[in-house]
Structures are given as C-alpha cells and as structure tokens.
N, C-alpha and C positions, 0 to 999 in steps of 0.2 A: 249292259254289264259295265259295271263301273273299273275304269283303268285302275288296278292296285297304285298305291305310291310309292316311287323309294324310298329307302331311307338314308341319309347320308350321313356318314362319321368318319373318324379323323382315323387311320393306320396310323398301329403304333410308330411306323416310320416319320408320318406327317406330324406326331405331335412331338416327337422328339427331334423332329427341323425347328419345328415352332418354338420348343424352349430354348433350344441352340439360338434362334436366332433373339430372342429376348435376352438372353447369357448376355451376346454381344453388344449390343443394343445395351444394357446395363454398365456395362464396362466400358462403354465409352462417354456414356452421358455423367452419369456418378461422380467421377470423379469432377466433370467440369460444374455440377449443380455442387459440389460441397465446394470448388474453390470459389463461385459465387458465393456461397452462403457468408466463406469467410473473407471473401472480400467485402459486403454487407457490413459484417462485423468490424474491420476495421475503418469502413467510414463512419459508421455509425459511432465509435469508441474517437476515434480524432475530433469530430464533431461536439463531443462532449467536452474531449479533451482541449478544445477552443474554447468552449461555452465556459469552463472551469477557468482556463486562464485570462478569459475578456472580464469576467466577475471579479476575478484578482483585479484585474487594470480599473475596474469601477471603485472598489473597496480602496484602491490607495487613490485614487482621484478625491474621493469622498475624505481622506482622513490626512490630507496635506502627504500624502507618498509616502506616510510612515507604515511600516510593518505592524500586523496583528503582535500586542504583547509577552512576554513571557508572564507570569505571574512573578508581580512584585511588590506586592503586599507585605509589608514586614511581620502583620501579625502570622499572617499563611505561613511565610520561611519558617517564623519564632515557634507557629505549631510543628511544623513536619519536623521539625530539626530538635524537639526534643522526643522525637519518635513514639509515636501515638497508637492505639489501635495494634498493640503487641507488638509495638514496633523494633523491637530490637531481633524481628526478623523481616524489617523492612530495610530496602536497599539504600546504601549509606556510604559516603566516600568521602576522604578529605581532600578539600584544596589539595592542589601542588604548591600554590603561591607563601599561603601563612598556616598550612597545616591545621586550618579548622574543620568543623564534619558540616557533612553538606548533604542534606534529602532530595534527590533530585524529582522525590514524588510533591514536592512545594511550587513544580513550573508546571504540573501538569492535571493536579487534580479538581481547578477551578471548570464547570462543565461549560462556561460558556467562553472561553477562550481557545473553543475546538476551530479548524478553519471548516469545516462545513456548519458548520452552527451559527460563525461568523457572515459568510458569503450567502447563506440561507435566501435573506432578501435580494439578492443579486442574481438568482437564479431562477428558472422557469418552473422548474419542478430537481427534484433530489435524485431524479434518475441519470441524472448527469454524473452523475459520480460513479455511475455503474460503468463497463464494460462487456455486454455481451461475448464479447470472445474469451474472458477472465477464467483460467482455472483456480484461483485464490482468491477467496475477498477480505478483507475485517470489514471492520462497522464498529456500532456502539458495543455497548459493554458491562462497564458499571454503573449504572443509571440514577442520581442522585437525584432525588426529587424535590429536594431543599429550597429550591431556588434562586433566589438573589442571596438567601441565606444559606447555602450550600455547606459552608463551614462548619456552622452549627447541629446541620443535622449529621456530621458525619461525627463532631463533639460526641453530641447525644446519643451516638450507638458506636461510641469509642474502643470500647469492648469485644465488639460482635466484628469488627473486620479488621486485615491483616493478611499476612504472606499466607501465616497458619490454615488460616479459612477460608482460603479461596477467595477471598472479596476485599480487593486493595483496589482503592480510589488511583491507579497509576495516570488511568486517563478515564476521569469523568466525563459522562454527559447527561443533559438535561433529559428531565421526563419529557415523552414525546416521539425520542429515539430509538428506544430499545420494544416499541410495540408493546407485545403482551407484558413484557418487562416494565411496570412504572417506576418501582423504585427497589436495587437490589438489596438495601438493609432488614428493609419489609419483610421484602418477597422471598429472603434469601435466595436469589439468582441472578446469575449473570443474563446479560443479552447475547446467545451465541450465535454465528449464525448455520452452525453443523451440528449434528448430535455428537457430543464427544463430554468421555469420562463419565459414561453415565446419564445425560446430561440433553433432554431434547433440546432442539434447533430454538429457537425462538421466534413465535410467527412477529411480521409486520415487521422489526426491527427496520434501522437503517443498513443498508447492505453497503459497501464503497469497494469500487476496486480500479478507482482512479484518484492519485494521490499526487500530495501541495508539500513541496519542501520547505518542511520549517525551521529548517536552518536558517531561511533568512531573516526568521524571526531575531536573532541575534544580532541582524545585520539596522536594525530599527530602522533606518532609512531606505526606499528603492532610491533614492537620488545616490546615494554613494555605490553605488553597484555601478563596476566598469561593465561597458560590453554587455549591455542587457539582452540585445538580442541573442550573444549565448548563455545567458544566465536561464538555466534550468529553474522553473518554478510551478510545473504542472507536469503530470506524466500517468500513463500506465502504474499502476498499484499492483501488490499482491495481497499477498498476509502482512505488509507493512506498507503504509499508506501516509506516513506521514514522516519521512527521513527519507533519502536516498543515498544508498551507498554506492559504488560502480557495478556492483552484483546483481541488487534489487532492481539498478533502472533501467540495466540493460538484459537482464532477463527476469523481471517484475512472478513469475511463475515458479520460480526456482529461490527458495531462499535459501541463505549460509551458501553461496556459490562463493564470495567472497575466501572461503576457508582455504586454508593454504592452497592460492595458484600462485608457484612462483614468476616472478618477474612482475606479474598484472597486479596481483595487488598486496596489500601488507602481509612481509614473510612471518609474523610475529603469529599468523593464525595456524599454527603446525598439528597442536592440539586441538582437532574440534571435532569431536567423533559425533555431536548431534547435527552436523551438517547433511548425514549420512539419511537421518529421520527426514531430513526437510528434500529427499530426492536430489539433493547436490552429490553426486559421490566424487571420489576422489577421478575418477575415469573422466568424468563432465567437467569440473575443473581444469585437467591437464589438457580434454583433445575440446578444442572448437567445433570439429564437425560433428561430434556427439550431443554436443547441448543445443547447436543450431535448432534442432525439431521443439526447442522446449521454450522459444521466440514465439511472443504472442501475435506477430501476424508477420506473417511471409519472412521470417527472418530476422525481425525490427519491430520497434517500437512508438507509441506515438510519445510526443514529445513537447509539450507546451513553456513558450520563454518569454521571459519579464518584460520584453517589449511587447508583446499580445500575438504573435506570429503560434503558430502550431506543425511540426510535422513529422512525418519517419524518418526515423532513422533508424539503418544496419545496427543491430546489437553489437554487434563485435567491430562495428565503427564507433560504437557509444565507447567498447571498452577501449580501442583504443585510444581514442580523446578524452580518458579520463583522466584529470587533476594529480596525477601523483607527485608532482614532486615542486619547489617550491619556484621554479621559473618557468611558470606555464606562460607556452607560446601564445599571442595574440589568436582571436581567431577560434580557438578551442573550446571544448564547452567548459562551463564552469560553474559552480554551486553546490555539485553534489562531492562527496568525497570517498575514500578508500580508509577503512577503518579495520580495527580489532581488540580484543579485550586487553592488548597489553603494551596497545602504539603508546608511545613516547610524545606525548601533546600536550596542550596547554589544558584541556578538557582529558579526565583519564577515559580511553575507550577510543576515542573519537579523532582523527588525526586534521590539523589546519583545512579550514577552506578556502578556497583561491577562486 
C-alpha cells in the first residue's frame, strides 16, 4: 500500500510573517537602491557636465580664446529692426544709451550660432547635453531649414511667422535638430519636447538639460576673464539653458525662483504672479528648507568653469556666492547674474555682470 503524501502550505499566519518580513526588507533596501540610482544620476550628469565644459576649452583653443559670436551682421540687425514677420508684435526695446529701437531677435535667430550646434564636433555624441536626473529640459525649437541662407528663407515666408502665430525665429536651429521637425515654416510646427497647447511632443528632436552661459558671449575674449577658475561657463540646465541667473543655476528645476526673494536677489521682481506657474511660489522663495527638495542632486548642483575644472556645489551656497553687488569678493563665483524686467542696467532686464 502506497504511503499517502502530505501536503504542505503556508497558514494564513505564515504568510502574513512572510509579507511582514518582505514589508521590511523593502523599507530598508528602497530607499538605499533610489539614493544609488541618484547618485548614478549625478555622476553621470557631472561627467557630461565636464565633457561640455572640456569642449568649450577646445572650441576657444581652436579660435584664438575668443568667445562664440553674437550675431553681427548688419544686414540681420537692418532686417529684425525694421520688424518683419508681423513684427510689430515682436519684442522691441530702445537703447538707454542714444534712444534707438533695438530687436534683440537679430542676436539670436542665426541657427548656427547655437553653442551646441557650435561644440557639435567637439563632442562624442549630443547626449551630453542631457541630464538624467533633469525634471526640465528645452532643446531645439524653431527649426529653419535655410541653411547658410537661413535669412532668406525666413524673408520668403515673412508673412506666415511672428509672436501672432506661434512661430518666431527667437532662437533658431538647423534642420537636423528638431527630429521629425525639419523645417517649422513648412511644417507649421515647433520642435517640442512635451505635449503642450494642443501640440504633440516631437520625436527624435534635440533634448538639453545641461546649459553654456552665453553671457560670455559679450565678454568676446576668455583671456579677459579675471578668475576663470570661478567663472561659471557650464552647468545643470532647466527650461532655460542658455543664461544663468542666481535662480536657474542654483535651482536649474524651479524657474522664476528669482521673483521677489528679498535680500537674495533683485527687489524690482515684486510683481511676478507667473512665477507661481513655473512651481516657484512665494513660500519657496522666502523659506530655503522648502526648495532644498527641489535641488537636482542631493542639495546642489553640478557646476562646470572656464578653466576646464567641474563640480557640486550646495545650492544655497551658489546663492549665496552670487554676484550681487558691484564689489564682488575675490574668490566668488562669477559670470552668472541676478536679474529682473525692470533692474536699472546698462542692458534693460538684465543687471551688470562681474
């Protein structure tokens, strides 16, 4: 006679030890597999953030140390400044100096004087410009396919873009960029890289969420730059990737942080209720330990500077080494600035840089 067999299974006591003890087990590992993850993320984001600013160090080896241009074409200035393409609801300001009007869309709409467009051959691949830990990115945009004749084609369909229509050359780029996007006057579309206003994402485009101060574009020379090793000229990006203010570079995730914080940065921003859109609220502003969580790795930032060096730094060590005022301490960083729509500067908007 054959021995019957047991059978063996788990009391509902036994399996309720068992999830209890996988509960724990989860709650202890978790957390240290996500600070891995983002520790990953931030070398991986530094590493780029080096690759970015070693390319800058090549690009001015290569071009006698002078700075990528501003557009200075006179015929470019002579188009944008009789305001084209509907332009009289394109953005337009006069001098302070001699009171003349000034298109500031004539420094910007040339596609190939982008700095990643620029540094393109200086680099291993374009993923460098990404950050994996990034909640914000830009990219390309408005995609002109013109090419060396860029001006022409935006002549030719002078009509069909403008503030009105959603399609202003503010900052062109080359076909190439924008992916499925080859040309937006064609295509009628932007390159986006979110669905928004209606409006799919746009595959393949250029993604960026690591960005090149082109402030120092103004500065034409790296040799005239005091103190290069603190001279900020690569960093952590967000939704703005090519300026740094004290807001954007030390909390690159949070844009309009800038907006009225007093003492830190320009009092003149009291009105800025879209700050409110952009997740800056006024609470984040006022309290530090509220925004700390909103620091894209562990608190800080990476940080790439015009001698070729790269590192973190404390957010709220960026803000307080930021350039406000105009007897900045040796030793401090310096490049980016503290701005607002109605600072008192040589530039309207934009307050001196030191």
């Amino acid at each position: 006679m054959l021995r019957e067999r047991k059978r063996w299974s788990f009391t509902l006591v036994e399996l309720a030890a068992t999830v209890a003890i996988f509960g724990v087990l989860s709650a202890l590992f978790l957390p240290a597999l996500a600070r891995a993850r983002a520790q990953a993320g931030q070398a991986i984001c530094l590493a780029n953030v080096r690759s970015v600013t070693l390319a800058i160090r090549m690009y001015l080896a290569d071009w006698d140390a002078r700075f990528p241009p501003r557009e200075t074409d006179p015929d470019v200035v002579a188009y944008f400044n009789h305001f084209p393409g509907r332009g009289d609801t394109l953005p337009w300001e006069k001098v302070p100096h001699d009171g003349s009007l000034y298109c500031h869309r004539s420094t910007q709409a040339n596609p190939y004087l982008r700095w990643p467009v620029l540094l393109d051959q200086y680099v291993i691949s374009r993923d460098v410009w990404r950050c994996p830990s990034a909640r914000l990115e830009g990219g390309a945009s408005f995609i002109n396919s013109g090419g060396a004749d860029w001006l022409s084609h935006l002549r030719a369909h002078e009509r069909e873009w403008g503030k009105s229509t959603d399609f202003c050359p503010m900052v062109s780029w080359p076909a190439g960029w924008g992916g499925e996007v080859t040309d937006s006057l064609t295509q009628r579309r932007l390159a986006v890289p979110i669905a928004a206003k209606g409006r799919a994402a746009s595959k393949g485009m250029f993604l960026q969420s690591i960005g090149v101060n082109t402030s120092a574009n103004d500065m034409v020379s790296a040799s005239a730059v005091e103190q290069p090793e603190c001279y900020v000229i690569c960093a952590d990006g967000g939704a703005t990737t090519d300026d740094f203010g004290t807001g954007t570079l030390a909390y690159p995730d949070l844009c309009a942080l800038e907006c009225a914080a007093p003492g830190v940065w320009m009092p003149d921003w009291e009105n800025c209720p879209w700050s409110r859109d952009c997740g800056a609220t006024p609470e984040l502003r006022a309290d530090p330990a509220l925004r700390r969580p909103y620091a894209r790795h562990f608190g800080g930032v990476n940080i790439g500077f015009l001698d070729g060096h790269a590192n973190w730094l404390d957010s709220e060590a960026v803000i307080a080494l930021s350039p406000t005022t105009a007897n900045v301490e040796r030793g401090r960083l310096r490049g980016y600035h503290s701005w607002g729509p109605t600072s008192d500067s040589p530039v309207a908007g934009i307050s001196p840089l030191y």
